[in-house]
C-alpha positions in Angstrom: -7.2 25.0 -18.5 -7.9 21.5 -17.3 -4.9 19.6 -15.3 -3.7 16.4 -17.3 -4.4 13.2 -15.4 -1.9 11.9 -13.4 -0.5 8.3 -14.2 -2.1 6.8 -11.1 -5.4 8.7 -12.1 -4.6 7.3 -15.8 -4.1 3.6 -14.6 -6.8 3.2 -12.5 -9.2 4.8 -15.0 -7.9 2.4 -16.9 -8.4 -0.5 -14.9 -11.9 1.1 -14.0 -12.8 0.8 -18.2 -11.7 -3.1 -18.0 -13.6 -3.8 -15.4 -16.6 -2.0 -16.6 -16.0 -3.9 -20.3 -15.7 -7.3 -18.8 -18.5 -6.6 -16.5 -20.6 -5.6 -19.8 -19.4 -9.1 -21.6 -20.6 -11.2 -18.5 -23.8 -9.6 -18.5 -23.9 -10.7 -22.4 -22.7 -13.9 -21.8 -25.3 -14.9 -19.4 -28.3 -13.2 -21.2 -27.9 -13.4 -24.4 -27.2 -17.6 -24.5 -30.7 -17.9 -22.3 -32.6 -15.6 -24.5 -32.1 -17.6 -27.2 -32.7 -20.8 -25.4 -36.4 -19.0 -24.9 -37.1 -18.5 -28.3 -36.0 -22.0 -29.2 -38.3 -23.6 -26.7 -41.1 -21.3 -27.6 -40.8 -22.1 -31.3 -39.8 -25.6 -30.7 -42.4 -26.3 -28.3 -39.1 -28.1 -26.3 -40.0 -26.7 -22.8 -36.8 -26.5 -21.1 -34.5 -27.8 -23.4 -32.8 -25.0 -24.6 -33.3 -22.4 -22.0 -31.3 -24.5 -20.0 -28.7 -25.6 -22.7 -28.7 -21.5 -22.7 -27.9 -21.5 -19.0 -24.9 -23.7 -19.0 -23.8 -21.9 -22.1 -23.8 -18.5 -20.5 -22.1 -20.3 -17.4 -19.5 -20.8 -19.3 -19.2 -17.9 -21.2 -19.3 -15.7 -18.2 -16.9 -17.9 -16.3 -14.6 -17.6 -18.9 -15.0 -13.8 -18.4 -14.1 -14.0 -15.0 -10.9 -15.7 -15.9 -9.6 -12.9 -18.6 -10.3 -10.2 -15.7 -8.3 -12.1 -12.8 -5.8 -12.0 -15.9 -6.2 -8.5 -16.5 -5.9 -7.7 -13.4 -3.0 -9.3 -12.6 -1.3 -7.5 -16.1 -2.3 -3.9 -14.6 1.2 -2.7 -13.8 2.2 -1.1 -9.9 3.4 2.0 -10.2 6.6 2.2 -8.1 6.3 6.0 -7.0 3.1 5.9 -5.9 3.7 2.2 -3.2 6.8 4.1 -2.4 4.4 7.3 -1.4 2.4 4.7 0.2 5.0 2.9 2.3 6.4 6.1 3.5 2.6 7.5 4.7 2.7 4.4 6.7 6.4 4.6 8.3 5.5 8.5 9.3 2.3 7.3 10.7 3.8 4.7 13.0 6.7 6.9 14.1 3.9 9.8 15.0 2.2 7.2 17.5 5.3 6.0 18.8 6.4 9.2 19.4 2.7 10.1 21.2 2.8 6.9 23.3 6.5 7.8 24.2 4.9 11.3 25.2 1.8 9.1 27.2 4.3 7.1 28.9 6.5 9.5 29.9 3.9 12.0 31.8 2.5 8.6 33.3 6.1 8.4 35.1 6.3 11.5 36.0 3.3 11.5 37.6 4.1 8.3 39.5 7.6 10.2 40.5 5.7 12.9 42.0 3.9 10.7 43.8 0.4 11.9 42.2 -1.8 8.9 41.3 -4.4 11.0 38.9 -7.1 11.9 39.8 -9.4 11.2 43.1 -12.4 9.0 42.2 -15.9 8.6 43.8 -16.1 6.3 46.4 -18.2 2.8 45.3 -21.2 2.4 47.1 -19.8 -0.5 48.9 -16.9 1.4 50.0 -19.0 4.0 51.9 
């Protein structure tokens, strides 16, 4: 039996199908305005005239797009569990390298208190 999505799979699927809808209407919104400003000149005979009427149209148009998804975007509710999930991750994280550069700094002085300064290196050329 398949597993039910969970809501953070179910909202960013959701999100996903917005994007992929607005995405679709820019595409529309541009091509379909200069399409038709193609036909116009070709029946016409008006050269540019309407392809580029059909430009700034679909300018517009897809402009106007980009506005509704920064709005949609900006409607697509945060799911509390999962940036609480997220700000945890990030608070174990640090205290795990805090607690490894603790561990680094202590065998560096413990080292210095035994007098042992690492490991003997190569003399340079210029040393010999």
């Amino acid at each position: 039996m398949r597993e039910r999505p969970t809501p953070v799979q179910r909202s960013r699927w959701q999100a996903i199908g917005q994007a992929a809808g607005i995405g679709f209407g820019i595409a529309a919104a541009l091509i379909l305005p200069i399409v038709g400003g193609l036909v116009l000149d070709g029946r016409l005979g008006r050269a540019p005239l309407f392809t580029l009427i059909g430009v700034a149209v679909g300018l517009v148009a897809a402009g106007y797009q980009l506005v509704e998804l920064t709005k949609a975007a900006n409607r697509v509710p945060v799911d509390p569990v999962a940036v609480e999930a997220a700000r945890r991750r990030r608070a174990d994280e640090a205290e795990a390298q805090r607690r490894f550069l603790a561990q680094v700094e202590a065998r560096a002085q413990a080292d210095l208190d035994a007098g042992n300064r690492g490991p003997e290196r190569a003399p340079r050329r210029d040393e010999e």
